[in-house]
C-alpha positions in Angstrom: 85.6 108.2 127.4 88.1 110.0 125.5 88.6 113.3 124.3 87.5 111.9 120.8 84.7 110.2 121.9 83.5 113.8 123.9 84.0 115.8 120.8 81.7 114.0 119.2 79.0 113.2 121.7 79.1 117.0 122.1 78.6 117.1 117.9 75.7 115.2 117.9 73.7 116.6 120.8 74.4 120.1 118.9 76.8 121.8 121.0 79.9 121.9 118.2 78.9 122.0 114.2 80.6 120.1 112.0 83.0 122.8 110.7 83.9 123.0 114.5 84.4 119.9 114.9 86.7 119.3 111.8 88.3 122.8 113.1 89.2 121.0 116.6 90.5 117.8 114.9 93.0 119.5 113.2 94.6 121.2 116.0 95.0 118.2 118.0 97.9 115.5 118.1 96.4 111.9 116.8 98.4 109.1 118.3 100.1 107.0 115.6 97.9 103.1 115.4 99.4 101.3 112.9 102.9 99.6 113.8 105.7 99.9 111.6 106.3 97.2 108.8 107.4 93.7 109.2 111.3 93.6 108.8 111.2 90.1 107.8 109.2 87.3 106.6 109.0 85.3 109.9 107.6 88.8 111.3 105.3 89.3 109.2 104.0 85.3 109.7 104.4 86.1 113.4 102.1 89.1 113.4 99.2 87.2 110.9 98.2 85.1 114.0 98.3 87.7 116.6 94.7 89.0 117.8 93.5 91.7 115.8 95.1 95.0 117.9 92.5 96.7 120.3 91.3 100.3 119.6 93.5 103.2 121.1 91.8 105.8 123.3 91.4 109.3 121.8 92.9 107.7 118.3 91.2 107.9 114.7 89.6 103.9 115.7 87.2 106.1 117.6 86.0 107.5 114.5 85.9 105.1 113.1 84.4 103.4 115.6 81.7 106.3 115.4 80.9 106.2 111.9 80.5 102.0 111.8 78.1 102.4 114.9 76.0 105.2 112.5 76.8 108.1 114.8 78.4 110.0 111.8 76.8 109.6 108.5 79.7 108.9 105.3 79.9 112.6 104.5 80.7 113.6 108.2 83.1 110.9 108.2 84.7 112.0 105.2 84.9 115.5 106.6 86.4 113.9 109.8 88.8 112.0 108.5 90.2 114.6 106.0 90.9 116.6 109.0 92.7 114.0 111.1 94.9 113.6 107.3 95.6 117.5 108.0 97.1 116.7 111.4 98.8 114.5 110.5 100.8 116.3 108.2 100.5 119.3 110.5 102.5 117.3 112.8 104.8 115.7 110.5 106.2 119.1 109.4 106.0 120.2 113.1 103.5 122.7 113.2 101.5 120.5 116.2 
């Protein structure tokens, strides 16, 4: 299990809200999924029959993950994933 996957198990048995929860997933550091863009055509061919790319530990899949196994309902997802957006940029100006 990952830290994700904890935050939320600990939502959903009542131990964080969802304010709390949103709160603790913008203070953290998401690690980055999706690789950069093909730099050429045979890339790009390359990479279309590859394996779909397995889910990265304590990532935004898990919340994903989460939501398409009904453990979060759309509006919790919503609020979750606007938060990991907040990181994001949180980091990207370099205030994570």
């Amino acid at each position: 299990m990952s830290e994700v996957t904890d935050l939320i198990g600990q939502y959903r048995a009542g131990e964080l809200t969802l304010d709390e929860l949103a709160q603790r997933f913008r203070t953290r550091r998401w690690p980055r999924t999706v690789p950069p863009p093909p730099s050429s055509y045979l890339e790009m061919a390359a990479r279309s029959q590859e394996d779909p790319r397995p889910d990265v530990p304590g990532s935004y899949d898990e919340v994903t993950t989460a939501y398409a196994r009904r453990e979060l309902t759309r509006e919790e997802y919503d609020v979750l994933s606007d938060a990991v957006v907040e990181a994001g940029r949180a980091e990207d100006r370099g205030e994570l």
